[in-house]
C-alpha positions as CSV (number, residue, x, y, z in Angstrom):
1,X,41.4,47.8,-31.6
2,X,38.8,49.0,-29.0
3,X,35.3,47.1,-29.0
4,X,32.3,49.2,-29.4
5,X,29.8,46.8,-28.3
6,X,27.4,48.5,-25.5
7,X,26.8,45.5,-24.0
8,X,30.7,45.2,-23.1
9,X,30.5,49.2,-21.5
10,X,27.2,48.3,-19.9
11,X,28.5,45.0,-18.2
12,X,31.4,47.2,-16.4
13,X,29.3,49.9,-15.2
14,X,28.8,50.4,-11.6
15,X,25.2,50.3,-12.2
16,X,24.9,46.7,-13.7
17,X,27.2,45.8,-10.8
18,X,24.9,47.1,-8.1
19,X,22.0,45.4,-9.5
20,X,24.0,42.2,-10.0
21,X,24.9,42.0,-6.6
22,X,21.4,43.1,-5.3
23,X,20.1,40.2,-7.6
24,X,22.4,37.6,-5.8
25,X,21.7,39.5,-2.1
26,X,17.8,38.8,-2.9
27,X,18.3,35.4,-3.6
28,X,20.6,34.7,-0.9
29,X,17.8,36.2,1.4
30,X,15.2,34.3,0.2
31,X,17.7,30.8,0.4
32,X,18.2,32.3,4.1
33,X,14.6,32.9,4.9
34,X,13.8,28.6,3.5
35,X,16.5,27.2,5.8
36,X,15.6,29.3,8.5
37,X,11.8,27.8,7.9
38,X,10.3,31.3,8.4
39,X,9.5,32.2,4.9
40,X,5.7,31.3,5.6
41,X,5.5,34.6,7.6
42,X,4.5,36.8,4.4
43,X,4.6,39.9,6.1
44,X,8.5,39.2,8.3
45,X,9.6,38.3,3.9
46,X,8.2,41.3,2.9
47,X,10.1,43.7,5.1
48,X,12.9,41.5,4.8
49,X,13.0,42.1,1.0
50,X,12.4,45.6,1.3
51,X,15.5,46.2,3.7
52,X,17.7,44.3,1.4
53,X,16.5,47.2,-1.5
54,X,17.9,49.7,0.3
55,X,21.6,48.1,0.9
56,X,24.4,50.2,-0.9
57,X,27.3,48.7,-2.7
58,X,29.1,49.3,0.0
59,X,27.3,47.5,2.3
60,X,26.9,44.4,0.4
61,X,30.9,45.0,0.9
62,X,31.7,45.6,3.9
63,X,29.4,42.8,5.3
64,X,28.5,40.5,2.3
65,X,25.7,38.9,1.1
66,X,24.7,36.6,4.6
67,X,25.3,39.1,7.2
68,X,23.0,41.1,5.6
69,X,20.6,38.6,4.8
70,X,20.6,38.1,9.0
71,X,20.1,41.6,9.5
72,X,17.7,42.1,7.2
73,X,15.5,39.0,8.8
74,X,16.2,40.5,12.5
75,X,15.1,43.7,11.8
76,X,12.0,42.6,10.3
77,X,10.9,40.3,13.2
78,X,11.5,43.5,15.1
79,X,9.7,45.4,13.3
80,X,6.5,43.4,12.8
81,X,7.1,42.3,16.4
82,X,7.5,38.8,15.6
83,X,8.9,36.4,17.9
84,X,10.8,33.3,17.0
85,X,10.2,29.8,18.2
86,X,13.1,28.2,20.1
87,X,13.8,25.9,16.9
88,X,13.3,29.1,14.8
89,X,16.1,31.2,16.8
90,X,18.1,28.0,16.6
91,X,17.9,27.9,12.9
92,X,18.7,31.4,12.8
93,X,21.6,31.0,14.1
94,X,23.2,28.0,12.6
């Protein structure tokens, strides 16, 4: 017997997947950006968030959720020509 519940069909759909996994890439940016101790720079979180909206499905992927999250943060320091302490970079990179 086949289920009619929307919520079942809505689950599956590749839309409610994006978003999933964008929900989970944003919070494993803003966990990245607190043990990288650089989430005090407002503007560097900002663009960091707004890069991680515009990651596709296949994307998140290819290079998963951390990867990204790096990217995201290294563009945005180059972008608001921020430069890293030496403990910063080091935390970055761990």
């Amino acid at each position: 017997m086949k289920n009619n519940n929307p919520k079942d069909s809505a689950a599956s759909s590749p839309q409610s997947v994006h978003e999933a996994a964008m929900r989970f890439l944003k919070e494993a940016l803003t966990r990245c950006l607190q043990m990288i101790k650089i989430s005090h720079y407002k503007k560097l979180s900002e663009r960091a968030l707004q890069y991680i909206g515009n990651a596709s499905s296949d994307q998140i992927k290819t290079y998963g959720n951390w990867i990204l999250c790096l990217d995201a943060i290294a563009d945005s320091c180059l972008a608001n020509k921020q430069i890293l302490s030496q403990s910063e970079t080091y935390d970055f990179l761990l």
